[in-house]
C-alpha positions as CSV (number, residue, x, y, z in Angstrom):
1,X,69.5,-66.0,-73.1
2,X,67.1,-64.0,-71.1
3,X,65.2,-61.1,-72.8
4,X,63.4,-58.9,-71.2
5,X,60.5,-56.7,-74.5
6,X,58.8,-53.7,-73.6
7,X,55.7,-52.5,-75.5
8,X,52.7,-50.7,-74.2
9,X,50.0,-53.4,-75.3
10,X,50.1,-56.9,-75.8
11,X,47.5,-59.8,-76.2
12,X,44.3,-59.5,-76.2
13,X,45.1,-56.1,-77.9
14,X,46.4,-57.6,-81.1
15,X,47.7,-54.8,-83.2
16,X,50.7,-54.8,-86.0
17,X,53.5,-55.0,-83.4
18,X,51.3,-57.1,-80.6
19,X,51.4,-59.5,-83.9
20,X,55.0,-59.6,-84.3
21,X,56.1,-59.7,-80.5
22,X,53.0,-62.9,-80.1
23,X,55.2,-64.6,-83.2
24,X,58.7,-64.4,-82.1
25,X,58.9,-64.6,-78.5
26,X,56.3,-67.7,-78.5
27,X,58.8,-69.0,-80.8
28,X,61.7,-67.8,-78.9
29,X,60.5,-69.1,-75.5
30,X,61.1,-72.4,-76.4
31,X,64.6,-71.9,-75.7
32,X,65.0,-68.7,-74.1
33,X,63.4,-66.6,-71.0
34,X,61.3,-64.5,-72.5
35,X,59.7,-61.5,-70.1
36,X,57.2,-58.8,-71.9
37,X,56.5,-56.0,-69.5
38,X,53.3,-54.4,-71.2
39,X,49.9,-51.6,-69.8
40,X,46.9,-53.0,-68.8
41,X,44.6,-52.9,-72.0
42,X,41.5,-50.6,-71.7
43,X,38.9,-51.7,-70.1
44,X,39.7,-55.2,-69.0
45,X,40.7,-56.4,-65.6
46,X,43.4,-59.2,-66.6
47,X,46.1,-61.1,-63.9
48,X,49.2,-58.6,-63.4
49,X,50.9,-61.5,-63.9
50,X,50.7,-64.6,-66.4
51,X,52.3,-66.8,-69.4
52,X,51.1,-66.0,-72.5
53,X,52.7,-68.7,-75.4
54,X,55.5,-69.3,-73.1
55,X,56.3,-65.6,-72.5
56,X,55.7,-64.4,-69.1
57,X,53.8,-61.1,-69.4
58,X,53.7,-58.6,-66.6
59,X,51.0,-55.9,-66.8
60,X,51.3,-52.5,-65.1
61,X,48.7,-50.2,-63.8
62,X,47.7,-48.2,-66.7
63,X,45.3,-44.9,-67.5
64,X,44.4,-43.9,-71.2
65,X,44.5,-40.3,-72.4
66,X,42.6,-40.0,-75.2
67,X,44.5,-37.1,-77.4
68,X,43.2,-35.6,-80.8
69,X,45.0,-36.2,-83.9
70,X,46.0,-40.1,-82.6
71,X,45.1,-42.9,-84.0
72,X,44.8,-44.9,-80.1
73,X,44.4,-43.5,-76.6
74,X,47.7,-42.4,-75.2
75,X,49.0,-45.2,-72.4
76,X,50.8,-43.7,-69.2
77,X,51.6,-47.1,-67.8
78,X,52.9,-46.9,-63.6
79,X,55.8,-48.3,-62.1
80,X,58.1,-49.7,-65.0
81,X,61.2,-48.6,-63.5
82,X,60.2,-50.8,-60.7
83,X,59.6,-53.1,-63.0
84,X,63.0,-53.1,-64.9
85,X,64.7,-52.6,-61.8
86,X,63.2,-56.1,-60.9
87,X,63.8,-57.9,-64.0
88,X,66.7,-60.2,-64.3
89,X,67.8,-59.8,-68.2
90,X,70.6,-60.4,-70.7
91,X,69.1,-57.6,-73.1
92,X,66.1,-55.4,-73.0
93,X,64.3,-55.1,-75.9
94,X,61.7,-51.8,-76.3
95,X,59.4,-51.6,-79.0
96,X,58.0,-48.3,-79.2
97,X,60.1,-45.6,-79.2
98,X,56.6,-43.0,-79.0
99,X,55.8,-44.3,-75.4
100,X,58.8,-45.1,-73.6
101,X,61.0,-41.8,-72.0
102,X,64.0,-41.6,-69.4
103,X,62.7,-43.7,-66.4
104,X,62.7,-46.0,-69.1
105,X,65.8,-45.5,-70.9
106,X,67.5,-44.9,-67.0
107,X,66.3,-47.9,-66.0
108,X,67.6,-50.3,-68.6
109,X,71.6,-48.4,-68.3
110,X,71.5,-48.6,-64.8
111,X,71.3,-52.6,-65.4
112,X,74.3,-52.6,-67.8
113,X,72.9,-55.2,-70.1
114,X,72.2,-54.8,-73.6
115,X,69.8,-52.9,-75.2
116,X,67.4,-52.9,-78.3
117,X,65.5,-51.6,-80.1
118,X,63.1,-52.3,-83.3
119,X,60.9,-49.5,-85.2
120,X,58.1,-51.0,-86.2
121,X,57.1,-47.4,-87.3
122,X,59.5,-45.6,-90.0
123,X,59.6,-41.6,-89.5
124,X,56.0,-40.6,-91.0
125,X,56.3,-39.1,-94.3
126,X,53.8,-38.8,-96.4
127,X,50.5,-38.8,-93.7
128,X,50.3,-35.4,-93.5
129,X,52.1,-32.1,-93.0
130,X,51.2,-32.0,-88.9
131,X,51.8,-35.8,-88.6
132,X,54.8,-35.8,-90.5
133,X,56.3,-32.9,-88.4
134,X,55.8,-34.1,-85.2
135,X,57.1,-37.4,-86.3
136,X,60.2,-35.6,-87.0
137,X,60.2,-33.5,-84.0
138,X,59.5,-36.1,-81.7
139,X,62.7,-37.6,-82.9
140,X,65.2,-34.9,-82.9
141,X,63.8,-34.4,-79.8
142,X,63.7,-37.9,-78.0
143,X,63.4,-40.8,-80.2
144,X,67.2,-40.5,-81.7
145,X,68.3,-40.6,-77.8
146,X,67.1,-43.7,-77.7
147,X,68.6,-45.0,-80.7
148,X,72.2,-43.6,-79.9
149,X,71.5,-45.2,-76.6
150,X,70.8,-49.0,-78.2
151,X,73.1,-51.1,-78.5
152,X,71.2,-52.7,-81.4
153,X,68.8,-51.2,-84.0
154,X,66.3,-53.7,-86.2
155,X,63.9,-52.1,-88.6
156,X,60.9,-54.1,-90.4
157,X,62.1,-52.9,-93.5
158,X,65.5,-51.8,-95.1
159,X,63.7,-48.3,-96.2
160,X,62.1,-48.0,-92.5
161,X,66.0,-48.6,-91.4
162,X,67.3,-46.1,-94.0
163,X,64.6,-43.4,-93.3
164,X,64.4,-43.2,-89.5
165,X,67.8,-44.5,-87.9
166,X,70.3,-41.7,-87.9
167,X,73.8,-41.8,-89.8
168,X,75.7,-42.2,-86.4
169,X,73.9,-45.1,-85.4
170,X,73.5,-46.9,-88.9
171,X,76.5,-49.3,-88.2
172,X,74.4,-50.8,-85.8
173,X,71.2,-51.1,-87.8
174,X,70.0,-53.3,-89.9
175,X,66.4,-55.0,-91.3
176,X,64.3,-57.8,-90.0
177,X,61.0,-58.4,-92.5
178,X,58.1,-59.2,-90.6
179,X,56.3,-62.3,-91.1
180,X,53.4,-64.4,-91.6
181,X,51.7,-68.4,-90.7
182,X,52.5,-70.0,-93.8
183,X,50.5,-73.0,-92.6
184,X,48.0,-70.7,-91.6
185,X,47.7,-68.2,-95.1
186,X,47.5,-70.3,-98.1
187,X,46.1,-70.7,-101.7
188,X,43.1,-72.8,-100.9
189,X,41.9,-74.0,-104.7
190,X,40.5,-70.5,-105.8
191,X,36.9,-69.3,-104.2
192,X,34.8,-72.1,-104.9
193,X,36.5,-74.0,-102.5
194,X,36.1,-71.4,-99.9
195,X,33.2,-71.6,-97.6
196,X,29.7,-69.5,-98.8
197,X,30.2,-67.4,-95.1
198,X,33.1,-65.7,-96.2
199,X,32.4,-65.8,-99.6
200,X,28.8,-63.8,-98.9
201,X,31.2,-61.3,-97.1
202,X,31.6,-59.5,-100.8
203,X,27.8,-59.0,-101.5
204,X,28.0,-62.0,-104.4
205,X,29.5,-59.5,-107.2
206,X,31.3,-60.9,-109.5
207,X,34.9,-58.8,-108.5
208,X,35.8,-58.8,-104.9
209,X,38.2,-56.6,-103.4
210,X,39.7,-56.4,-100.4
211,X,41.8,-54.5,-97.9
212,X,43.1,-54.5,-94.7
213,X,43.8,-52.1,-91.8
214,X,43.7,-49.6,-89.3
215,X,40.8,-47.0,-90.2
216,X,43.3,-43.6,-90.1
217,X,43.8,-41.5,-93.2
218,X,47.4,-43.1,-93.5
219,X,45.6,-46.2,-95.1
220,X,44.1,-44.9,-97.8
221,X,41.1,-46.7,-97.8
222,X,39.2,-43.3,-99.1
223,X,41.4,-43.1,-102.4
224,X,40.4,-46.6,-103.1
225,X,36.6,-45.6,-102.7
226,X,36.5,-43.2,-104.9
227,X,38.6,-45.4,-107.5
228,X,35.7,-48.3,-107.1
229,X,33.2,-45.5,-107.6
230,X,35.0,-44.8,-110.7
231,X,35.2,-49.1,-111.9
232,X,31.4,-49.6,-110.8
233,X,30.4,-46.1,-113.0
234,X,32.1,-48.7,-116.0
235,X,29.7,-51.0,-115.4
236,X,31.8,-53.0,-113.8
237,X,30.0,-55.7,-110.7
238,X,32.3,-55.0,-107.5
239,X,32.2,-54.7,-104.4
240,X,34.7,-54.1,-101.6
241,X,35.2,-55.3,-97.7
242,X,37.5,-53.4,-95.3
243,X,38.8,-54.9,-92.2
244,X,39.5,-53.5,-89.5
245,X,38.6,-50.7,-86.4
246,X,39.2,-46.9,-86.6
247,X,37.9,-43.2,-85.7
248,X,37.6,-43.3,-89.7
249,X,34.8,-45.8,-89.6
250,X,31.8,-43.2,-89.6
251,X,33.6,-41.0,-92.4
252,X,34.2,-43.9,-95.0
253,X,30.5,-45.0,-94.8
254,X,29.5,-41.6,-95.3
255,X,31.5,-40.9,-98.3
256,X,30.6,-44.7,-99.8
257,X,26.7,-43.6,-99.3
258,X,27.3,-40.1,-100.9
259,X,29.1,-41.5,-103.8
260,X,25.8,-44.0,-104.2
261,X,28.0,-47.2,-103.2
262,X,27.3,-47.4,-100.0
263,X,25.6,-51.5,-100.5
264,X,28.7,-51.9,-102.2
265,X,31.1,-51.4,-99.0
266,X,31.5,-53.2,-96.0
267,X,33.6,-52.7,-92.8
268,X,34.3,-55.1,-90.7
269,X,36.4,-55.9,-87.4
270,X,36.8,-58.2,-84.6
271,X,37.9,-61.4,-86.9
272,X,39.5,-64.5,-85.3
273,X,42.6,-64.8,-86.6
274,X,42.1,-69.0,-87.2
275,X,39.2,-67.6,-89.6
276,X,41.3,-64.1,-91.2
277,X,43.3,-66.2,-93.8
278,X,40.0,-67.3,-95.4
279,X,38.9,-63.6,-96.5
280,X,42.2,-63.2,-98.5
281,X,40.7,-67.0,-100.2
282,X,37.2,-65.3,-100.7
283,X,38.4,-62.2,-102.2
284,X,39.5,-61.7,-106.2
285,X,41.9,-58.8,-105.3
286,X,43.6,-57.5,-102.4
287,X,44.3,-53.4,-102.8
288,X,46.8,-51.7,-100.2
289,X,46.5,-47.8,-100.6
290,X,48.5,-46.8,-98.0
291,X,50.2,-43.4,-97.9
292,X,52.7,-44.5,-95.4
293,X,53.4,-48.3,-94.8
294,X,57.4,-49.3,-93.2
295,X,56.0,-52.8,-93.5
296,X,52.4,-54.4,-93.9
297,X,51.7,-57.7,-92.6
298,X,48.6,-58.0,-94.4
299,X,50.4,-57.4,-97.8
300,X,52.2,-60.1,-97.0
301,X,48.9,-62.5,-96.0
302,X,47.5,-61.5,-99.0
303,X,50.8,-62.5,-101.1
304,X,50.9,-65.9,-99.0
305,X,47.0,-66.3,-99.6
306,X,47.9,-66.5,-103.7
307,X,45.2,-63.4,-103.7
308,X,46.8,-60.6,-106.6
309,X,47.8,-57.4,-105.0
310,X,47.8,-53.7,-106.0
311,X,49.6,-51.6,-103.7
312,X,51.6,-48.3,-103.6
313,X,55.4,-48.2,-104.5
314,X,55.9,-45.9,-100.9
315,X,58.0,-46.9,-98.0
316,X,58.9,-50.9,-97.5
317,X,56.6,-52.0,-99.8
318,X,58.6,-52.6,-102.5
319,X,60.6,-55.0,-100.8
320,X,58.1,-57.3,-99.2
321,X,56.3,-57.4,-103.1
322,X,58.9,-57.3,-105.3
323,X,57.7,-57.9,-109.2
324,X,55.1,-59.4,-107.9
325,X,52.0,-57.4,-107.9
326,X,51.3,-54.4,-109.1
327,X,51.8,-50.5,-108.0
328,X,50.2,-47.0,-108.0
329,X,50.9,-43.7,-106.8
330,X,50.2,-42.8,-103.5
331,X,47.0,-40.7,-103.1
332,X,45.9,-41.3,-106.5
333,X,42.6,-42.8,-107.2
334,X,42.3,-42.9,-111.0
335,X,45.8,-45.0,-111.0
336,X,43.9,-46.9,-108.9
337,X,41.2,-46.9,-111.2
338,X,43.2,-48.2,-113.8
339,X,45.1,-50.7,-112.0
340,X,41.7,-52.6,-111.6
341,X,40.8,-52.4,-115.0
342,X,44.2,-54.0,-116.0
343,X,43.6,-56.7,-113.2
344,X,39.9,-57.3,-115.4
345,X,41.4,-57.5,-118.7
346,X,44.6,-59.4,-117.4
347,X,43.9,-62.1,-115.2
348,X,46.0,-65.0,-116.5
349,X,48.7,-62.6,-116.0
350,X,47.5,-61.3,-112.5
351,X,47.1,-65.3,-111.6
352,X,50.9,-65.9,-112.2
353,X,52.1,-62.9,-110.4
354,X,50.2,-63.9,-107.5
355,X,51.9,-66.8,-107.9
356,X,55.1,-65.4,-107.7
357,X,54.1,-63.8,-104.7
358,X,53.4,-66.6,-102.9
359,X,56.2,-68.2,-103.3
360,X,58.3,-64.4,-102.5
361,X,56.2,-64.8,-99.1
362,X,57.4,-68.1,-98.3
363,X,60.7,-67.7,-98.9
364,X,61.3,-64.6,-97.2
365,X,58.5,-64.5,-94.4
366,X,57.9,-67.5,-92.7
367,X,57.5,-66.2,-88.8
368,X,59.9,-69.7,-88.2
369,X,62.6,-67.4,-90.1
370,X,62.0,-64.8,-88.9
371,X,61.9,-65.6,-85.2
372,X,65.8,-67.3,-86.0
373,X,67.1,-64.1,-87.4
374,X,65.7,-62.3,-84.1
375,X,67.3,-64.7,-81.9
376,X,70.6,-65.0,-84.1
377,X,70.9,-61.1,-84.3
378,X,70.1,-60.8,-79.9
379,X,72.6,-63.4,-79.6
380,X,75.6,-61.4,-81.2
381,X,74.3,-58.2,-79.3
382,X,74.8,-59.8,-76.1
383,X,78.0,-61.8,-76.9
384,X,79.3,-58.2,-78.5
């Protein structure tokens, strides 16, 4: 089978979806023809042309518009009709309905193969009331088109599947989890038997917490700030470490220094991802505060990792944790609050859910699986 993905950026811009295109198609490729035609990231001069994992990736000519309200600069990649028309493929596969507009769609019916599509990101609900009425618009407007259009419709969640793909089209839809390295995150033998450099990460207090992702408001990483403010005022010894890059960097510190925890907080970014499974080993708790989340990969690290989780019952996230963690209200920082004091005065319980987690995460997240359901799913698209 030949397969011919389309998404905006790719390797060494390592987002979310970047993530999940690098784990299936490298996996893919070793018995498939994969193509990826993807922009040129940012600022870096990088062969039009190369193989990536077995994946031959073809980079266009690409200028950024930097827009306010969104989270990355907007792409306007050049010539990718000439770059479809060029490509030899059984089924196209886009993933990002946001970026990708007739020339596009034209382009991949003029070549009578299949086509599909996975949303990586569910209609936005919950973010807030402009973001959650674009969202909407954008897809009455466009986005719908090119889901009526698809032969095929995967979702990274059965609520993302549910809550974005119209009624019409739902016969055609259906859920594939994303995934996680299950050699890679591990239980490692609790934090002593991680090393002191990513152990020093959390300050050396006795309760460290982490989180992971983008810095935008749809994280939530402020509602957990205030709820530490609230456990430290207990007297409790915590600190907390946030990874990852976003125009909410600045606005975080600022409200971690004016609630007097500033020493207590730490952002960081730019983590190998060989040396990312040993923060989840270094940290006591792993907190996910999203207000909007189809389907977090770093819940599911953090599940893999044996680390106890707190995380909001909103969008997918019930169905990559299960019973196997616990859950607050979304926006709410004294649930939060609480939640941590339960973790404190119920660890042995906390220890067996994580536990359970683990386990949840192998079973139903190893990227081998996952890749296999991809392939198995394309397969009856293109026989169909």
């Amino acid at each position: 089978m030949d397969i011919c993905a389309l998404n905006p950026f790719f390797y060494p811009y390592m987002g979310g979806t970047e993530k999940v295109l690098m784990e299936v198609y490298s996996r893919l490729s070793k018995d498939h023809n994969i193509t990826l035609i993807s922009g040129m990231p940012r600022h870096m001069h990088l062969a039009k042309r190369e193989e990536i994992n077995g994946i031959s990736v073809v980079r266009l000519k690409t200028d950024y518009i930097d827009l306010p309200g969104l989270p990355i600069p907007f792409p306007l990649m050049h010539g990718i009709r000439d770059a479809i028309k060029s490509s030899d493929a059984d089924l196209y596969h886009i993933n990002n309905r946001y970026l990708y507009y007739w020339d596009t769609l034209s382009a991949i019916l003029q070549k009578k193969e299949r086509m599909a599509i996975t949303i990586h990101n569910a209609l936005p609900k919950g973010i807030d009331f402009w973001t959650d009425s674009m969202g909407l618009l954008y897809d009455i407007a466009w986005g719908r088109r090119i889901m009526h259009k698809a032969d095929l419709i995967t979702g990274v969640s059965k609520n993302t599947v549910a809550t974005t793909v119209p009624a019409k089209d739902m016969h055609k839809a259906k859920a594939i989890y994303n995934g996680i390295n299950i050699d890679m995150f591990k239980p490692r033998g609790g934090r002593g038997h991680v090393s002191d450099r990513y152990a020093s990460t959390y300050g050396g207090h006795a309760i460290k917490i982490l989180t992971n992702g983008r810095l935008v408001p749809q994280k939530g990483q402020i509602y957990l700030i205030n709820a530490l403010k609230m456990f430290i005022d207990d007297g409790n010894d915590a600190s907390l470490t946030i990874i990852g890059t976003g125009p909410m960097h600045d606005t975080l510190m600022k409200l971690s220094k004016k609630l007097g925890i500033g020493d207590r907080i730490r952002i960081i970014s730019g983590i190998d991802e060989n040396e990312l499974p040993y923060y989840y080993n270094a940290a006591d708790l792993f907190v996910l505060p999203s207000t909007y989340e189809p389907g977090s990969i770093a819940l599911i690290e953090a599940m893999a990792s044996g680390t106890p989780a707190i995380a909001t019952r909103i969008g997918g996230i019930p169905e990559l944790m299960g019973r196997c963690g616990l859950y607050v209200k979304p926006k709410d920082s004294y649930d939060i609050y609480k939640k941590l004091n339960f973790f404190i005065d119920n660890k042995r319980a906390m220890s067996r859910l994580a536990k359970d987690a683990h386990s949840r995460a192998i079973e139903n997240h190893d990227w081998d699986k996952i890749a296999l359901r991809y392939a198995e799913t394309f397969e009856k698209a293109v026989r169909r």
